[in-house]
N, C-alpha and C positions, 0 to 999 in steps of 0.2 A: 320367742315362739317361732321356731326357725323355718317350721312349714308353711306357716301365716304368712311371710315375708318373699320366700318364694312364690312367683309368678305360677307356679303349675303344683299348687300347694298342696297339690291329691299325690304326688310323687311319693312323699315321706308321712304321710297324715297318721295320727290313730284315730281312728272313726268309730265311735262307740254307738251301738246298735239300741235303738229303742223299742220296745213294741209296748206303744201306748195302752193296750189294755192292763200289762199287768208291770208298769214302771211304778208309777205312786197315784193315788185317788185323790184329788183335792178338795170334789165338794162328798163325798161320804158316803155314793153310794156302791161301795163293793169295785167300780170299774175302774182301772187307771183312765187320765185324762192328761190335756192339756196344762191343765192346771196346777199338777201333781208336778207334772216337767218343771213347770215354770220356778213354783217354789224349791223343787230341788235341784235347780241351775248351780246353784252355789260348792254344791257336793259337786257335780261332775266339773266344774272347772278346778275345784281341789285335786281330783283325782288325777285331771291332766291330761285330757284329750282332746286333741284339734277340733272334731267334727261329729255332729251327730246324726244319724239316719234313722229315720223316722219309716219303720212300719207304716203302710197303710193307713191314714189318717181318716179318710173319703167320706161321703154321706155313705149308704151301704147297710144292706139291709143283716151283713154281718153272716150270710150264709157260712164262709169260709174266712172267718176274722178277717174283713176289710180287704181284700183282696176279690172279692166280687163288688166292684163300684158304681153303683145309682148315678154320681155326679162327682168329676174330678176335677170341678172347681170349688165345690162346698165342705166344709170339715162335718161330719157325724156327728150332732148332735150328741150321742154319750161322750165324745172326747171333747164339746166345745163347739166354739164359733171360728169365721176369718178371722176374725178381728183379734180373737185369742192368736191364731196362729199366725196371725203377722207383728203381735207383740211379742209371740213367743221370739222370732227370728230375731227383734230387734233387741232384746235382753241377752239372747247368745251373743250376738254380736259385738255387746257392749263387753261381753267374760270374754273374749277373743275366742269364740266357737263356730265353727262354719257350722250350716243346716242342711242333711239333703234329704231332699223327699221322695220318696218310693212313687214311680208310675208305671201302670199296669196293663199294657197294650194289646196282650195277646186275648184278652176274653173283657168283659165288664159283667155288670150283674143283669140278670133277666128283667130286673127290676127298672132298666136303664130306658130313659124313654124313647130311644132306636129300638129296643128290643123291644118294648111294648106297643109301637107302631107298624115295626114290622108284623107281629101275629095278629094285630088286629086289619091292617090290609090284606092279609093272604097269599095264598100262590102267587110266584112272579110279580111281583109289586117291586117299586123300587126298593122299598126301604126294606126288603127280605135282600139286596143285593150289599147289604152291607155286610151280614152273617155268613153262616154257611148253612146254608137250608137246601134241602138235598129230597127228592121222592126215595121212597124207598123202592126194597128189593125182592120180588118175590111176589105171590100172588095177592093183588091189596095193597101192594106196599107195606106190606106187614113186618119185613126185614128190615133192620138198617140198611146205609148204604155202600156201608163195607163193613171190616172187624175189625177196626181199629178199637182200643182199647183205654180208657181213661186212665191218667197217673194217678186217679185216686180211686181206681179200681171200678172193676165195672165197665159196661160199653161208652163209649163214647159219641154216642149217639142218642139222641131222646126226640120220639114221636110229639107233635105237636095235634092239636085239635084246629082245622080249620074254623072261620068264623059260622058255619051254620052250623056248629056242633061236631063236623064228621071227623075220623081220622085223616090226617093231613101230611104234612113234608117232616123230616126229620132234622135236626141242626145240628152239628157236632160243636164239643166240648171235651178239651181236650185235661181240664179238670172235672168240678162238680157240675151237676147239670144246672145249677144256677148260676152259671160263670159260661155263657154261652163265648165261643170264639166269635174273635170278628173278620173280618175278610180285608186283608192289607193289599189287596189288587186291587181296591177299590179307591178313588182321589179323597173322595170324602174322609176317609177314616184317616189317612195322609194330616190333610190339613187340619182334621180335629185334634190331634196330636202334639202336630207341632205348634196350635195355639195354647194346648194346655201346658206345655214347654214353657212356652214365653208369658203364660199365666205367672206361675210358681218363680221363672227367673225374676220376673217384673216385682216381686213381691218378695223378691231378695233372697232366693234360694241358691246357696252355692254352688249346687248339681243337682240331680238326679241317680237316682237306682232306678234302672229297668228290669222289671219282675219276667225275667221269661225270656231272655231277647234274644234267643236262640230259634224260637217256637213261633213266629211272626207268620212266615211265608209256610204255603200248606201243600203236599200233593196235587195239582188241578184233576190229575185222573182219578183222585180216590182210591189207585188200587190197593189190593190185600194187603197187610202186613207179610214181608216173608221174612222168613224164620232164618233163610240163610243171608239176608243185608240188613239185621238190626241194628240203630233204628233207621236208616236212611235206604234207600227216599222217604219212607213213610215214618210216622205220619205227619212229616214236614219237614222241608229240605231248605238251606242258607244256599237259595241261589245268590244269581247276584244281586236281585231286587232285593232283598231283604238288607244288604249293606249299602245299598243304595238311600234305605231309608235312613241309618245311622250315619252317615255320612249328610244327608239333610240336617240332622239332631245336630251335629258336630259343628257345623256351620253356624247353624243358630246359638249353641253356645260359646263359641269363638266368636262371635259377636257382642258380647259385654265386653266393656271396658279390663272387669275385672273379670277371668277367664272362670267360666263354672265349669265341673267337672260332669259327663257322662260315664256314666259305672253301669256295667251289664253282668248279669246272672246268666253265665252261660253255663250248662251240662251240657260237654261236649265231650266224647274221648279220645277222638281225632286231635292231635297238638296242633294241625297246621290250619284245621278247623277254626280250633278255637283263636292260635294268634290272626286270621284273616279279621277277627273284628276288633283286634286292637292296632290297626294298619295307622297312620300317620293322620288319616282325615276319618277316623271312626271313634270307637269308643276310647275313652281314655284309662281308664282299666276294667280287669274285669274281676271275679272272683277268682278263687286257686282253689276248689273243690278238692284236686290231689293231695292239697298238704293236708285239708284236715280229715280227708279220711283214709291216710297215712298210717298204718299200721305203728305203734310204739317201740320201732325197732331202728338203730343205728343205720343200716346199710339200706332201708327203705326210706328212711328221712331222708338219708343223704342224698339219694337219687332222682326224691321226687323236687329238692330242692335245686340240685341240677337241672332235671331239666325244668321245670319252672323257669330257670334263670336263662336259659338257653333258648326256649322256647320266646321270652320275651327278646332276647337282644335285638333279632334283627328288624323287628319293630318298631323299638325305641323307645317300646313302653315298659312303665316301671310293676313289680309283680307286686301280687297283696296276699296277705298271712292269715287265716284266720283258723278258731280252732271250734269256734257252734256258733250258730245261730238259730232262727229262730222254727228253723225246719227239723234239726236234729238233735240226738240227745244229747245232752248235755257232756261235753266231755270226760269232767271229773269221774263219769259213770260208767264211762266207755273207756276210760284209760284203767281202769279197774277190774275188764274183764279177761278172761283168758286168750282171746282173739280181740284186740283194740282195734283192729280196723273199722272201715264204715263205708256202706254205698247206700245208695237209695233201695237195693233191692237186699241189704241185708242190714238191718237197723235191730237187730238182735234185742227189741225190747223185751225187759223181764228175764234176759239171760242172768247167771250170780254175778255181781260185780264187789269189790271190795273194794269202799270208798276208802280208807288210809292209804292204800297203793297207788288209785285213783287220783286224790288230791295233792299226793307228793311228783307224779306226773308232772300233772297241770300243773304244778308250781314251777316245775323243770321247764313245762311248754313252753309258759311266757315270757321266762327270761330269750328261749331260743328264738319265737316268734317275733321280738319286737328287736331282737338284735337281726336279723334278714333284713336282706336291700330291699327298698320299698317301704309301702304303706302296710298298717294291718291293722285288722277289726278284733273291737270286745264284745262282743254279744252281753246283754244288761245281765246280770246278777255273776257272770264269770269270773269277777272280780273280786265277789264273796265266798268264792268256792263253791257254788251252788251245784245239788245234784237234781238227774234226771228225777220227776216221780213218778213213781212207777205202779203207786199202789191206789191212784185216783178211784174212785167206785164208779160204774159206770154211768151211772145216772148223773152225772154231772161235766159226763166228756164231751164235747162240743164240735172234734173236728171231723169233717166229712171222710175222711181215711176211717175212719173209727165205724162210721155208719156206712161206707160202700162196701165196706169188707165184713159187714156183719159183725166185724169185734177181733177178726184174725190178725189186723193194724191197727196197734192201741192205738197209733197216731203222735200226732206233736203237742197235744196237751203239756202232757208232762217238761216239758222245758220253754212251759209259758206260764206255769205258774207267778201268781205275782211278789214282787219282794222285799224280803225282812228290811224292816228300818231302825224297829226299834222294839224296846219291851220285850216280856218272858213268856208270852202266849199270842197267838194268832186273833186279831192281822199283823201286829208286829208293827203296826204303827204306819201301815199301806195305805189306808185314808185319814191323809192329815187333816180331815174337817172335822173329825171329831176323835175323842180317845179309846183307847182301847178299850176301855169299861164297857163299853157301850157294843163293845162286839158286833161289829159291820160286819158280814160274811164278807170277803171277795169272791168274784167271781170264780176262781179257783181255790180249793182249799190250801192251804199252807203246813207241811209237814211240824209237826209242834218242835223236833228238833232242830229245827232254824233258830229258836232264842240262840244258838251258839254262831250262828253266822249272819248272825243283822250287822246292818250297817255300828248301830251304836256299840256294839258288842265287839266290832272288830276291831276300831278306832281306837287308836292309841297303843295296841300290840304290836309289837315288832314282829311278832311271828306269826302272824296271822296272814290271810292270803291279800286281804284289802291294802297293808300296809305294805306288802310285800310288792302290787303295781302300783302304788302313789310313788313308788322309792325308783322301779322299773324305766317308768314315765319319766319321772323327773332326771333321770339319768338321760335317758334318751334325748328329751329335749334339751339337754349340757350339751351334750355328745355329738361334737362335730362329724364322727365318723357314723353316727348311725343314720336310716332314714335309707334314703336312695344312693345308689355308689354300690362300687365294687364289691366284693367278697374273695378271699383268698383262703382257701382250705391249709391246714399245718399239718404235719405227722401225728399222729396220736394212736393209742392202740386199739387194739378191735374193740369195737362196740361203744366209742368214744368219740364223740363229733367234737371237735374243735379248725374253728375260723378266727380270720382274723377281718379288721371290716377296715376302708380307707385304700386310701390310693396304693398301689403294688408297691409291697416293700415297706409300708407302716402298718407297726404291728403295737401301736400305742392302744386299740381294744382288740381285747380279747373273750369270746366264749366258747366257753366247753363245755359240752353236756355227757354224762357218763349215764349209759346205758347198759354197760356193759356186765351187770351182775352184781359187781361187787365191789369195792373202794378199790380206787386207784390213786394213785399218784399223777397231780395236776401235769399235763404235758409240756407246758410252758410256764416262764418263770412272772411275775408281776402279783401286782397290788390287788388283792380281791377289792373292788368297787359294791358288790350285790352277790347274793349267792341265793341260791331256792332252798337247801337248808343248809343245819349245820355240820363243818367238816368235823372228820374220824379222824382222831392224833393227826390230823394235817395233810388227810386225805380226803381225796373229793367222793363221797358217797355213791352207791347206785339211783339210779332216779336221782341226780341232782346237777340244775347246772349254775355255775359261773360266770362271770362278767370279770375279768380280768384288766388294768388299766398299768401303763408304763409310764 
């Protein structure tokens, strides 16, 4: 396990994505839990990935799925206890799987007992100095205190009731208004952090995911959003104190024995931006946003994989691949549409997509993603092929995007539904505490034509997409040359990515991805090792790539 073994094991990792509500239910009622993990420990070390990340686990009163957090040292009662999740960590550990936990700095839930100390002291009270509690503007205070606008639509600002009743100060929130921001100017907030840090490393966590780490430090002036420096300054700017605090983080994790890994979720579009927070004493990687919402074209992959690669060297930091998570649609859905691109302000839900073009994509993606220097993430069911859904009703959609926009952003429901295990009807075997006879609803409905991409349904086909990353993986962990290291581009013809991976001059692996339209002829000569489908009289298909081996 050759990333296990190196010292800075997050360089080369596959990190496969959990999001505990909709992974597996273990005691039956409809919700994935801890429990569901634990028993299906066994499948994800089959499958063959280094490391797991754990979705928002938190107590949380679940406003915006565990991402507004009550307390982030207790696990949510739906997903479990400590005690589950400190045996969970040690059962991975025993499959050779690192654990890293999601921590969420930039807001916590209203429910948090800061936040519900501060509204009940009042005006200027200390404990209002931990937020961002602001009078408003206008006559009464009846205005916000700027326009700053919420990423989940809506103002981002919400009026509070002082304690004898009256209208009072307003707080901003730069999500739902149950996910109030907190104020990182402040020591307190500092030190609470960096002990929930050493909470979760103490208790054997191999790193951290910081949810937002971009979004930390905040305009002190407030002023307007302007339309001509989006989004910077407002409505929060990476001075230097904000890397100042990563660089605390950093510290404290170079401080184990055994080195845990800091990961930050940066949405940045500045490049120099973004590599300022993977500098030598800051984060140790961060996400690559550009590849996965990478339009489905040769000459665009190829560039964003450049600079990706560029952007990190003089760093030193290693880049990371992913192609969804748990925020956007599911790829297979998105590589199926007429326009495969993706950004946060064009997520094209409910456009036509056509999943056979879609899935033979994705099939192509993963050989390309996991042959790239670096590490790179599975988001849960992507490895069954799983498509966006699309057609949820809405009386059962749940996420705040859905409800600030009135319904104009289905939202990220849809690629959190929970997933097939087993059986020919829903739940598909999603709560192993009881059987399917007994028809547990999950919290999300399940599209009935999943019987074709459950887990038990995959298992054993060769041509199936589950069997197609067991073989991916297992190659890559052989594969001296994959993981972190070089990459050397080859000649190939238009609309044909081929690299070779390994020290300049060794061209022992090979991939090529043909995007190109139509079958071509492989560009280089060697041994097919893995291919995404099958060759044409000995030609390499459109939509298809290759793993090549000398």
């Amino acid at each position: 396990m050759r990333s296990h073994e190196a010292a800075e094991w997050w360089r080369s990792a596959v990190i496969y994505q959990i999001y505990p509500r909709s992974f597996a239910d273990g005691n039956g009622d409809g919700v994935g839990d801890l429990a569901g993990v634990r028993a299906r420990l066994p499948y994800l070390a089959r499958l063959g990935v280094d490391a797991l990340w754990f979705s928002p686990w938190y107590a949380s009163p679940q406003a915006d799925a565990g991402y507004d957090v009550a307390d982030y040292r207790a696990i949510d009662p739906v997903f479990g206890t400590l005690a589950e999740a400190e045996e969970l960590i040690r059962e991975a550990h025993a499959l050779g799987i690192r654990i890293i936990v999601d921590v969420v700095p930039n807001h916590c839930s209203d429910r948090h007992v800061w936040f519900q100390q501060a509204l009940a002291k009042g005006p200027d009270s200390p404990e209002r100095e931990l937020f961002w509690f602001r009078p408003g503007r206008g006559p009464g205070g009846d205005l916000p205190p700027n326009d700053w606008q919420s990423i989940f639509g809506g103002p981002a600002w919400t009026r509070t009731s002082d304690p004898d009743g009256t209208p009072g100060d307003w707080y901003l929130h730069l999500f739902a208004a149950e996910q109030p921001d907190l104020n990182w100017e402040h020591p307190r907030v500092r030190q609470e952090f960096e002990d929930v840090l050493r909470f979760w490393l103490d208790r054997g966590a191999d790193g951290v995911r910081i949810d937002s780490a971009a979004l930390l430090t905040k305009d002190r002036a407030l002023t307007d959003f302007d339309p001509e420096d989006p989004p910077y300054p407002h409505p929060y700017t990476d001075r230097d104190d904000v890397h100042d605090i990563y660089r605390s983080w950093r510290a404290i994790a170079d401080s184990y024995p055994d080195k845990r890994a800091l990961i930050g979720e940066v949405w940045l579009p500045d490049a120099q931006r973004f590599a300022n927070y993977l500098r030598p004493d800051e984060l140790h990687t961060a996400f690559n946003f550009a590849f996965l919402g990478s339009p489905w074209q040769a000459g665009e992959l190829q560039r964003v994989i450049d600079e990706t690669l560029t952007i990190h060297a003089p760093v030193g930091a290693p880049a990371t691949w992913v192609l969804s998570n748990h925020d956007v649609p599911r790829h297979v859905t998105r590589y199926g549409r007429a326009d495969t691109s993706f950004n946060l302000e064009f997520r094209q839900l409910g456009a036509p997509t056509d999943l056979t073009v879609g899935t033979r994509r994705a099939r192509a993606a993963i050989l390309l993603s996991l042959a790239l220097p670096g590490s790179a993430y599975i988001y849960q069911g992507e490895e069954l092929g799983l498509e966006e859904v699309e057609d949820l009703p809405d009386s059962v959609r749940q996420d705040p995007m859905f409800f600030r926009t009135a319904g104009a952003n289905l939202g990220r429901d849809g690629c959190r539904v929970p997933l097939p295990w087993s059986g020919q009807e829903p739940p598909f075997g999603f709560s192993t505490a009881v059987s399917d006879a007994m028809k547990v609803e999950p919290w999300l409905p399940q599209p009935k034509a999943w019987k074709d991409l459950s887990v038990e349904t995959q298992t054993g086909d060769p041509d199936s997409m589950l069997e197609l990353y067991r073989a991916a993986l297992a190659l890559r962990r052989k594969s001296a040359q994959l993981g972190d290291g070089p990459l050397t581009w080859l000649p190939a013809p238009d609309g044909v990515l081929a690299f070779a991976r390994g020290v300049t001059g060794d061209r022992s692996f090979i991939c090529v991805v043909n995007l190109s339209g139509g079958a071509v002829d492989l560009p280089v000569g060697g041994t097919i090792a893995l291919c995404s489908g099958a060759l044409e009289s000995g030609m390499l298909p459109n939509d298809t790539a290759a793993w090549l081996v000398r």
